[in-house]
One Martini backbone bead per residue (centre of mass of N, CA, C, O) as a GRO file, in nm:
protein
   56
    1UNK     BB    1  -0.173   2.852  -0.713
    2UNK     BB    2  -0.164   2.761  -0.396
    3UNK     BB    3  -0.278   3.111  -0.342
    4UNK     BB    4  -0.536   3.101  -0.425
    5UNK     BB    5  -0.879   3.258  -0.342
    6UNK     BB    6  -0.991   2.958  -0.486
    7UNK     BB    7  -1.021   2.675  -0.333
    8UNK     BB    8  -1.059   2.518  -0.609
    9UNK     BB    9  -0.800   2.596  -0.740
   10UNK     BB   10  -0.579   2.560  -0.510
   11UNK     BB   11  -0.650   2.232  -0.528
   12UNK     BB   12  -0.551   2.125  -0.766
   13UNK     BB   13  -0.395   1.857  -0.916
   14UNK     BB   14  -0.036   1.835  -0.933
   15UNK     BB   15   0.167   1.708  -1.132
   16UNK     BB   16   0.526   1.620  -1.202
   17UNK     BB   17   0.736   1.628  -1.501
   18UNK     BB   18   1.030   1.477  -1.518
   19UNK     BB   19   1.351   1.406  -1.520
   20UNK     BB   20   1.413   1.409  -1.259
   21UNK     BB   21   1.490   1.096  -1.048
   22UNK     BB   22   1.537   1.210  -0.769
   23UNK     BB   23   1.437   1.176  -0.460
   24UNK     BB   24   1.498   1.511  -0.418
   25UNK     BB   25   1.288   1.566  -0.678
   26UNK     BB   26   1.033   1.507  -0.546
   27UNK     BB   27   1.037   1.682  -0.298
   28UNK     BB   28   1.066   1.947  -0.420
   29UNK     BB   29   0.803   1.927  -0.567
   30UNK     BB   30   0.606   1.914  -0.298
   31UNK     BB   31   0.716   2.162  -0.164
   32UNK     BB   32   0.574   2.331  -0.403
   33UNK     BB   33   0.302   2.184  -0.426
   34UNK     BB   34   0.282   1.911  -0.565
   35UNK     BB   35   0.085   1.582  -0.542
   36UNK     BB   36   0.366   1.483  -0.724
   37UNK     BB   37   0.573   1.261  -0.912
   38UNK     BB   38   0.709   1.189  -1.252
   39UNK     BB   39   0.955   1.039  -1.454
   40UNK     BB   40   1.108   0.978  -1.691
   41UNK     BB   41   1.033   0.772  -1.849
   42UNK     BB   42   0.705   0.660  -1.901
   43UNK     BB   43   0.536   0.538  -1.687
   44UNK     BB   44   0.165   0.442  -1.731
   45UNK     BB   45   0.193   0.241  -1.435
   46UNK     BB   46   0.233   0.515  -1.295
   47UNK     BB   47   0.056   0.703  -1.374
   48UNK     BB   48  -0.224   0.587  -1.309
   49UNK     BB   49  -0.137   0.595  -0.972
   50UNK     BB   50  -0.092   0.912  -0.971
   51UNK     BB   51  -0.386   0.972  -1.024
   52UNK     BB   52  -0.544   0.834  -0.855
   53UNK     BB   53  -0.462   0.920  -0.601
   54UNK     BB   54  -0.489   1.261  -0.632
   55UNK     BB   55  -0.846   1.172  -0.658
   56UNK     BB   56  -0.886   1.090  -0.360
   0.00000   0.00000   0.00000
């Protein structure tokens, strides 16, 4: 996706949701392109701060 020749699209934020929490779980989603990351079970003060942060 981050490859796209559509800068509007290849822009898109992506945050990662997945049972993976640790460190280094965030950081391979990052290196691979995504804009954040999530771990499971779903914190929804933790949703709500990574998606403000993503769209500013």
């Amino acid at each position: 996706m981050r490859e796209l020749s559509d800068e509007g699209k290849a822009h898109i934020p992506i945050v990662a949701l997945t049972a993976n929490a640790f460190e280094e779980d965030r950081k391979m989603a990052i290196s691979k392109g995504m804009n954040d990351h999530i771990a499971k079970p779903i914190d929804v003060k933790k949703v709500e701060e990574v998606i403000i942060s993503v769209l500013k």
